[in-house]
N, C-alpha and C positions, 0 to 999 in steps of 0.2 A: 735792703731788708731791714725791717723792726725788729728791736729784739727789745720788749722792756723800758718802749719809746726811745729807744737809743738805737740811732742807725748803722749796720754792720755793714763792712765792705766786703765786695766778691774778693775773694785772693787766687791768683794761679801761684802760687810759692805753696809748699810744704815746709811749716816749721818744725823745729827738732821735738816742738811739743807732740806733733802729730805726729811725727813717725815713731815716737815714742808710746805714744796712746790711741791702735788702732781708732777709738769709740772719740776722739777729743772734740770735744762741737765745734771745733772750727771747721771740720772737715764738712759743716752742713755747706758752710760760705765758698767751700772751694772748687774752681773751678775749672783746674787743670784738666790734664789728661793722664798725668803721671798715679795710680790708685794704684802701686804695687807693697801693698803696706798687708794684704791679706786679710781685709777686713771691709764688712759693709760700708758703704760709702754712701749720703745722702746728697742727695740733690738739690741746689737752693730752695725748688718750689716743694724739698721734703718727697718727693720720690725717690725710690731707689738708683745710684749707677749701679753700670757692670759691677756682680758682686763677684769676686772671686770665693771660692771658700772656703772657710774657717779650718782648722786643722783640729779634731777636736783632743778634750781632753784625755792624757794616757794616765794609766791606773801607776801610782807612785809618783807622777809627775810633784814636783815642788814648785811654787810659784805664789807670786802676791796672791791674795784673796780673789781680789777684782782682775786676773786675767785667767785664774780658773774656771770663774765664773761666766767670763765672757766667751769661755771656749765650752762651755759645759754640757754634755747631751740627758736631758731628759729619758729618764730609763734605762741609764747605764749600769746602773746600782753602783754608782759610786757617789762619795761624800767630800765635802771638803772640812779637812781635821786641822783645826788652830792646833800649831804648836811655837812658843805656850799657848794657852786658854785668850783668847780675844777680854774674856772677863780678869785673868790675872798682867792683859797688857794694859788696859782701860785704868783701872785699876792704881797701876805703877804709874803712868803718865800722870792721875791726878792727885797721886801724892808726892810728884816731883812738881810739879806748879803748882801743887797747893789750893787746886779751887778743881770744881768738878770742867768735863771738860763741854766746850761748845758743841750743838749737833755737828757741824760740819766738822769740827776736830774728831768727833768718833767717828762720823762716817772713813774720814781720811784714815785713820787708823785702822779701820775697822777694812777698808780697801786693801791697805796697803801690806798687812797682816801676812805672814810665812804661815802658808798653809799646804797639806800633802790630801795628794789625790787618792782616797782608800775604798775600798767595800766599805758598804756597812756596817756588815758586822765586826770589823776592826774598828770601827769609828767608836760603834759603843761599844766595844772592850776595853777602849782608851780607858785612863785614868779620870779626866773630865767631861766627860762625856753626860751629858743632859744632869739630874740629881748629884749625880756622884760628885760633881767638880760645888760643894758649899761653901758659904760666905769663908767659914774659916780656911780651907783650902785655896780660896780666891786670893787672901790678903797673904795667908805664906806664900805663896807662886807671887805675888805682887812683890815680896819684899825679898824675892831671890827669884828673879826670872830663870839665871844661868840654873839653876837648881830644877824648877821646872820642865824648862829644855831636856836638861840630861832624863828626869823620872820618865816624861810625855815621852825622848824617844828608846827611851831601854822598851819600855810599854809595848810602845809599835814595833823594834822589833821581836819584842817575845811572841807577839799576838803574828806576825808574819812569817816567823822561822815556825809555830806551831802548826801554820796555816799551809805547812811547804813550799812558802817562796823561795827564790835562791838567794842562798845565806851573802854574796855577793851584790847583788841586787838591791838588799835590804840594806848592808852596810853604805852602799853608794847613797841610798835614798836619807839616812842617816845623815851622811855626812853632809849634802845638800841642804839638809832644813839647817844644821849647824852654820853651813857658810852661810845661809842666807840670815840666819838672825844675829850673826857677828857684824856681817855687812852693811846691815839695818841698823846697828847699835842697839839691836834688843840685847845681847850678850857681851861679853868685851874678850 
């Protein structure tokens, strides 16, 4: 197979990249039998394999950007809410190297990002949420993420205890965007 006039080999191996990244294009080259990974699987000539199916997104789920995404159903009225602001992570990373950042560095970022699965209408109740989140609000969230964090999730859950979720539930969801952006070194 070509790929960009560089020739790719069939692989029957699953690497740890792939079982790690349902979508990871190697899976287009592979041609095991083993596709217990939960995810579409392409076929060298670009057909589909046996797809098993996606599990889709649950409402509070926490997770990277890009595997909410990839679970996501159309019409569910749910959103996926940066916490912090995608704009006060972007932001912070190119004031710590000092130069703006490459496409592929945002995109990566912009992937990789702790995000929580909401209604809508908590999304824009958030604190940054479309207008609301301005340049000046951008560069303070940039220059104190941890700070951020905590405003964005008091926010969600005042807007989710108002909204009668269970006050359990909301703390759990809480504490998950926390472990995930200490884990991540957004937070320390």
């Amino acid at each position: 197979m070509l790929v960009s006039g560089k020739s790719v080999a069939k692989s029957r191996t699953i690497s740890a990249e792939m079982k790690a990244d349902a979508y990871h294009p190697a899976w287009k080259n592979y041609t095991g039998t083993d596709r217990g990974v939960g995810a579409d699987v392409v076929k060298g000539d670009g057909a589909k394999a046996s797809v098993p199916s996606k599990t889709a997104v649950q409402e509070l789920e926490v997770d990277a950007q890009k595997n909410l995404k990839a679970r996501e159903v159309v019409g569910d009225g749910l959103e996926h809410d940066h916490i912090p602001s995608f704009a006060a992570l972007r932001t912070a990373k190119e004031a710590e190297l000092g130069r703006p950042l490459t496409e592929l560095e945002t995109k990566t970022l912009y992937q990789n990002s702790t995000a929580v699965e909401v209604p809508r209408d908590v999304h824009i109740a958030g604190p940054t949420y479309g207008g609301k989140n301005t340049p000046a609000q951008i560069q303070q969230d940039a220059a104190d993420l941890c700070g951020a964090v905590c405003r964005d999730t008091e926010a969600l859950r005042a807007n989710l205890n108002s909204r009668g979720y269970d006050s359990k539930l909301v703390d759990e969801t809480v504490q998950k965007i926390v472990e995930r952006n200490r884990n991540t070194g957004v937070i320390k």
